[in-house]
N, C-alpha and C positions, 0 to 999 in steps of 0.2 A: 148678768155677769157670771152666773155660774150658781151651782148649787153651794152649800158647804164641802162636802165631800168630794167637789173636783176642785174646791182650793185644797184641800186636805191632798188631795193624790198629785196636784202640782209642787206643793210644797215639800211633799215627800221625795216626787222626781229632784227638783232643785238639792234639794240635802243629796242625793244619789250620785249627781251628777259633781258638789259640790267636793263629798268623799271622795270619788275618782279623781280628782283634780288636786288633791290634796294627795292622795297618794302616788301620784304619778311625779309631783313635786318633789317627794321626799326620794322617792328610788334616783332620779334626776340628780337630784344633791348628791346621794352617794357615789354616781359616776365622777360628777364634778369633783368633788374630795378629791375621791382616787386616784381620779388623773392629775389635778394637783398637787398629791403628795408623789405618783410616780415623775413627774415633770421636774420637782423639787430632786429627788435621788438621781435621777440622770443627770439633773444640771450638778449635782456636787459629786458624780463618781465622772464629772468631765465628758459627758457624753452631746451636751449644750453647751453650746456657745451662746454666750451674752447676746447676741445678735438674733434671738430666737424667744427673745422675752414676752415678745406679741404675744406669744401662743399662752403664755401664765395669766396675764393680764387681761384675757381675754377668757379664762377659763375661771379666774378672782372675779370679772364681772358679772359673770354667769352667775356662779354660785350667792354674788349679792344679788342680785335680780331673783334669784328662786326662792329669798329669805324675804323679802320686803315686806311680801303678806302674815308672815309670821311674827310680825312685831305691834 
């Protein structure tokens, strides 16, 4: 099945690949935020109409989908 040392360098790729995925997670959320807090300022300086909610509730999904691993 393998030496020690290529479970040692798979395991290391795995954490490698795992950091990537975790960081890409995190930058991810922050677009999410942002665009939920500017969604939020345009819909109360009147620039949204209530008919365009899809787009929040769908960007609120997202950002709980990007969180679920973090708990």
């Amino acid at each position: 099945m393998g030496t020690p040392e290529d479970k040692d360098i798979l395991l290391q790729y795995e954490l490698a690949v795992m950091e990537g995925i975790l960081e890409s997670k995190e930058q991810y959320r922050k677009i999410v935020k942002a665009a939920i807090a500017r969604w939020v300022k345009d819909f109360q300086d009147g620039r949204i109409e209530i008919k365009t909610v899809d787009d929040l509730r769908k960007l609120v999904e997202l950002d709980i989908e990007l969180q679920k691993d973090e708990l």
